[in-house]
C-alpha positions in Angstrom: 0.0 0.0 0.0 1.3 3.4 -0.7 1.1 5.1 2.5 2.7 2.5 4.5 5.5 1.9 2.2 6.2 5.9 2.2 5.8 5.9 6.1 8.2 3.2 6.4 10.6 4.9 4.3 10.5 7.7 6.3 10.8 6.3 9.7 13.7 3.9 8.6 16.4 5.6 10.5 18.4 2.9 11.4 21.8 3.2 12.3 24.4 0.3 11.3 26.6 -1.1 13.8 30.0 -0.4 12.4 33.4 1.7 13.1 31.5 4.9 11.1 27.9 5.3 11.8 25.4 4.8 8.6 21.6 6.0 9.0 19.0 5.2 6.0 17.2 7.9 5.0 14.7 8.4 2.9 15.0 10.6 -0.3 11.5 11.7 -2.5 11.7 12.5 -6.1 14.6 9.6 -6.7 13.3 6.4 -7.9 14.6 3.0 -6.2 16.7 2.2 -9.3 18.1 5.5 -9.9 19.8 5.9 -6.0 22.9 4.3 -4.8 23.1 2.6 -1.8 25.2 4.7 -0.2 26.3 8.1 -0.9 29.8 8.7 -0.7 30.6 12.1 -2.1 28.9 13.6 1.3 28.5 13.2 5.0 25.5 14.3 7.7 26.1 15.4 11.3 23.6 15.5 13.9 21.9 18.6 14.5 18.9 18.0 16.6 17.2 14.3 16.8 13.5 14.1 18.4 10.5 11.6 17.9 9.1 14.2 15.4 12.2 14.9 13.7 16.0 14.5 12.8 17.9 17.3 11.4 20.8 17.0 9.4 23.4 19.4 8.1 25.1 18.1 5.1 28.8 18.3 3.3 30.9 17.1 0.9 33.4 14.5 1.6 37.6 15.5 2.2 37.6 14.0 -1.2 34.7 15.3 -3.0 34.5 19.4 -2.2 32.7 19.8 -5.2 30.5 17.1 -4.3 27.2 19.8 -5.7 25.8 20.5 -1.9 26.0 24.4 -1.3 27.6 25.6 1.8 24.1 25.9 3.9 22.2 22.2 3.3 20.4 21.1 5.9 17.8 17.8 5.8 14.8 17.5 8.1 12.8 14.0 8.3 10.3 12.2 10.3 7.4 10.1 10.5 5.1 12.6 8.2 8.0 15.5 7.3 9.9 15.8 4.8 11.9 19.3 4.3 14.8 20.0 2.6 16.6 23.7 2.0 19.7 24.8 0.6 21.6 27.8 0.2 24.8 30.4 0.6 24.9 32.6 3.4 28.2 34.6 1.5 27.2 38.1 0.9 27.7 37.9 -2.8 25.4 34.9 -3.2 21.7 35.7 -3.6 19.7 32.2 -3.7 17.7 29.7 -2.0 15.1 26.8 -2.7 13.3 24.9 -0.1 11.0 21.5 -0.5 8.5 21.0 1.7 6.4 17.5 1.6 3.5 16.4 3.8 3.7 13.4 3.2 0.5 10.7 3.6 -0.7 8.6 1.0 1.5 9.8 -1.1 4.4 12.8 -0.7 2.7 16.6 -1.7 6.0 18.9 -2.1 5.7 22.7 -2.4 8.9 23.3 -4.0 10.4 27.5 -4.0 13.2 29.2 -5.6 14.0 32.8 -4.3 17.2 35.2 -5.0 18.4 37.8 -7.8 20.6 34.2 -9.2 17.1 32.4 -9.2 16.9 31.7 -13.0 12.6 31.2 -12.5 12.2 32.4 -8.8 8.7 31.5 -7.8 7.4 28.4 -6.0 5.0 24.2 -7.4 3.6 21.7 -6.0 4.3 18.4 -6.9 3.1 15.0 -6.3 5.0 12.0 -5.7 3.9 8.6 -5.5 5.9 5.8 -3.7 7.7 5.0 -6.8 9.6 8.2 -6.3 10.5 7.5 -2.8 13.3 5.8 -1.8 16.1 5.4 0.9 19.8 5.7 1.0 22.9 5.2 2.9 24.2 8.6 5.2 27.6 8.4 7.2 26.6 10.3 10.0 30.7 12.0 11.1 29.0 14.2 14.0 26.4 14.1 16.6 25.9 10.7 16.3 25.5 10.5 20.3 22.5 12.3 20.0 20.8 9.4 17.9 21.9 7.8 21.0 20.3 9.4 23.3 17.4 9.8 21.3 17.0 5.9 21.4 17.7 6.1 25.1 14.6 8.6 25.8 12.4 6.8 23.5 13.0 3.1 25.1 12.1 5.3 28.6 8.8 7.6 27.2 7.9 3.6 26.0 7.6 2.3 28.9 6.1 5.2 31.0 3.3 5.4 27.8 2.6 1.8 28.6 2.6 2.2 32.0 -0.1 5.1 31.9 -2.5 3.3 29.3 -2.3 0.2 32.2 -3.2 2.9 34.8 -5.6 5.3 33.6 -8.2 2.9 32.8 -10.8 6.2 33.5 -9.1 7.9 31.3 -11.3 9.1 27.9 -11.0 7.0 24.7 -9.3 10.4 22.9 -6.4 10.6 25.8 -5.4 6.7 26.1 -5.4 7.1 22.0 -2.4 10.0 22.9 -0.8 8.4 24.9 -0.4 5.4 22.8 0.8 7.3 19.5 2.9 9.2 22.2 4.8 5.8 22.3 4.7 5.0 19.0 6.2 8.3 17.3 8.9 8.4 19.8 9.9 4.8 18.4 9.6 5.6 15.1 12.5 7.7 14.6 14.8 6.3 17.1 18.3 4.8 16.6 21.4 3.4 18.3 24.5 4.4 16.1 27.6 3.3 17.4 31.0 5.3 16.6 31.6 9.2 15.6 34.0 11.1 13.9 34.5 14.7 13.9 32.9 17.0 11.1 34.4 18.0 8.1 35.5 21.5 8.3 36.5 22.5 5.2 33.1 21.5 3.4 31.3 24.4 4.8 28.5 22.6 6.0 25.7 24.4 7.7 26.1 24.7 11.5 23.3 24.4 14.2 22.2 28.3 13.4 20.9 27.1 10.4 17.0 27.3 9.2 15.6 23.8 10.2 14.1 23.4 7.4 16.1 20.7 5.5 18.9 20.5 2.9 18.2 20.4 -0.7 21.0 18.3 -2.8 21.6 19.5 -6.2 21.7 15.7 -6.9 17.7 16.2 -6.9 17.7 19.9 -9.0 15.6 17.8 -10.9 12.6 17.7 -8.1 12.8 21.8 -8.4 13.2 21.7 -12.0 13.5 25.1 -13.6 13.2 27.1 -10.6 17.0 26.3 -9.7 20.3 27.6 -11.4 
């Protein structure tokens, strides 16, 4: 079914138990066939991690500076977001482009373009099925201890969710129904990463100042089509 195989995609964030830390994450407007399993060319760090979302600030490898990321990229997902932004906070630059999904049955993108070096400045809205949904590999050099202790909070909000449906039996239908996707939201997004390295400082990736709004990758210009350079 559509919406469960998007909402899986997007709640995959499972880190892999290895020296570096890998997460999967989801990526609309890419088919399964066209992305690779990992990307190399870049790397993520942790800026924020919650059971609603995970930001990411993005940056090309030591050995790929001019991997196509812009200096500010950030990546936002969760359970039912999707929002991606890019950008370059030099004084001489004059551009950025945002994609923001709801995403349900299928994924509903308003996509923007903004700036004097916007060729067609001006925002869509685009629909993509699960077919245009897929999930990729992300080494994750910073903030991977957040993922951590993300895991650790949800494993503890769990239980206590659990323990108050078992106790509030005169609770009302609508609160015990809270409580329980209280439990299950803070699961969803949850991982235990092992291993982190330090972040890439000559990529000029964005820091934790930047908009939380995501991280577009010029690897998916095509989702904006001709509003980007």
């Amino acid at each position: 079914m559509t919406s469960r195989y998007i909402f899986a995609s997007l709640i995959s964030l499972v880190a892999a138990q290895k020296a570096s830390t890998t997460i999967s994450v989801p990526w609309i407007g890419i088919g399964s066939t066209d992305a690779p399993s990992v990307f190399t060319d870049f790397y993520a760090s942790v800026i924020t991690a919650n059971p609603t979302a995970t930001t990411l600030s993005l940056a090309c490898a030591p050995e790929s500076l001019d991997c196509g990321l812009f200096p500010a990229q950030t990546l936002v997902v969760g359970p039912s977001t999707y929002n991606i932004n890019m950008g370059n906070p030099s004084p001489d630059s004059d551009f950025t482009a945002t994609m923001d999904c709801v995403v349900a049955e299928s994924a509903v993108c308003k996509e923007s373009a903004s700036g004097s070096e916007a060729n067609f400045p001006g925002t869509s809205t685009t629909t993509y099925d699960a077919d245009m949904v897929s999930t990729f590999g992300l080494v994750v050099t910073a903030g991977a201890d957040k993922l951590n202790a993300q895991a650790e909070t949800t494993t503890t909000e769990a239980a206590e969710s659990s323990a108050t449906m078992k106790s509030s039996h005169s609770m009302s239908g609508s609160k015990l129904e809270s409580v329980a996707s209280t439990g299950v939201a803070v699961g969803s997004g949850s991982v235990s990463p092992t291993g982190s390295g330090s972040v890439v400082e000559s990529t000029g990736a964005a820091d934790a100042n930047a908009v939380v709004g995501g991280g577009l990758l010029t690897v998916v210009a095509g989702v904006i089509g001709g509003l980007l350079l």
